[in-house]
C-alpha positions in Angstrom: 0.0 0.0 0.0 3.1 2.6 0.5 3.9 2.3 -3.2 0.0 3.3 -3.7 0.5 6.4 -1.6 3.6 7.1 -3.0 2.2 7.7 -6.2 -1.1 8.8 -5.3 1.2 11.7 -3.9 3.0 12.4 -6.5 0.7 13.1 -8.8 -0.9 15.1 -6.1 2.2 17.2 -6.3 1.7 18.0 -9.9 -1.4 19.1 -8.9 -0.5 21.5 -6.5 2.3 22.6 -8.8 0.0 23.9 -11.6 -2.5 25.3 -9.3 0.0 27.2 -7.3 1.0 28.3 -11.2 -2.3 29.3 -11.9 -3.4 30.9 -8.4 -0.9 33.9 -9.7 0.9 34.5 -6.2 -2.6 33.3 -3.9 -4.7 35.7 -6.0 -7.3 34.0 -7.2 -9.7 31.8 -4.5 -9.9 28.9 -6.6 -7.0 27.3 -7.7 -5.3 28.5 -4.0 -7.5 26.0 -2.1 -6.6 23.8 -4.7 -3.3 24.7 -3.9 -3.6 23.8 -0.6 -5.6 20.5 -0.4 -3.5 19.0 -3.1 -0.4 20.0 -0.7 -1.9 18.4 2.4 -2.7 15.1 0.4 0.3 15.2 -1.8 2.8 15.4 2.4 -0.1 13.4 3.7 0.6 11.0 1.4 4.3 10.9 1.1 4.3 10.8 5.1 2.0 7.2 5.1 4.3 5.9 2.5 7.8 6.9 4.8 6.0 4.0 7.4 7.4 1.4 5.5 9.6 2.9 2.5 13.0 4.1 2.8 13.1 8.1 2.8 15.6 8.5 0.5 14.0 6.3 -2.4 10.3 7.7 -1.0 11.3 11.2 -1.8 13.5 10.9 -5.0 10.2 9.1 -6.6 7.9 11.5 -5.3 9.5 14.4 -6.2 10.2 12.7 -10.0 6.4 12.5 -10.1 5.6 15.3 -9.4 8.6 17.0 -11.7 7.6 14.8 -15.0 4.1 15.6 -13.9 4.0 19.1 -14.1 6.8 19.1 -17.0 4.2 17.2 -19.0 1.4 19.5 -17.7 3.3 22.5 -18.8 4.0 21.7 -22.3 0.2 19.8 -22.5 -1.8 23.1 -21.2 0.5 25.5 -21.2 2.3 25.5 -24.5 6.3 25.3 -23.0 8.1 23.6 -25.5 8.2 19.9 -26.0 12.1 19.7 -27.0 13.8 16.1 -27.5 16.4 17.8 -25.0 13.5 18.3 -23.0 11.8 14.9 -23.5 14.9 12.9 -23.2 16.0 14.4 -19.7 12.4 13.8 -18.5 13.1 9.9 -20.1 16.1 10.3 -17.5 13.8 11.1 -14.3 11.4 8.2 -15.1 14.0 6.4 -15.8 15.9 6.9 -12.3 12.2 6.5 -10.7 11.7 3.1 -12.2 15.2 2.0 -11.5 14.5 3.1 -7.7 11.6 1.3 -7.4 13.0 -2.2 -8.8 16.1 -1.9 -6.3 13.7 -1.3 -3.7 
């Protein structure tokens, strides 16, 4: 169940990435609590899965969630380029995030 949470929070945190993007600095109402309930989920989260998983591999996989995530979001909704530079060092994270997870 860790690995559920795990990744459950780290999509979270692409969540709370973009609305934190779009609540231009806590301006708007809207995506802010969005903001903030994806936050408390995403550490919510992350904090069941440290029970049982290694910190060090628990954050590095949560944190490369959450940075391919909102990479991916960016370029999807928000137009940012979609280089193969780009693309191949996201490749890299998801590589290093798989790789974690099988030496787990």
């Amino acid at each position: 169940m860790a690995w559920v949470y795990l990744v459950v929070s780290g999509l979270l945190e692409t969540v709370w990435a973009a609305a934190l993007s779009q609540s231009r600095g806590f301006s708007r109402l809207g995506p802010s609590v969005l903001f903030g309930v994806a936050l408390f989920l995403s550490m919510g989260g992350l904090a069941l899965a440290l029970r049982e998983l290694p910190v060090g591999t628990a954050y590095a996989i949560w944190v490369g969630i959450g940075a391919v995530g909102t990479a991916i979001y960016g370029m999807v909704a928000l137009g940012e380029p979609a280089t193969t530079a780009r693309l191949l060092c996201l490749l890299a994270i998801v590589a290093g995030v798989v790789g974690l997870k099988f030496l787990h």
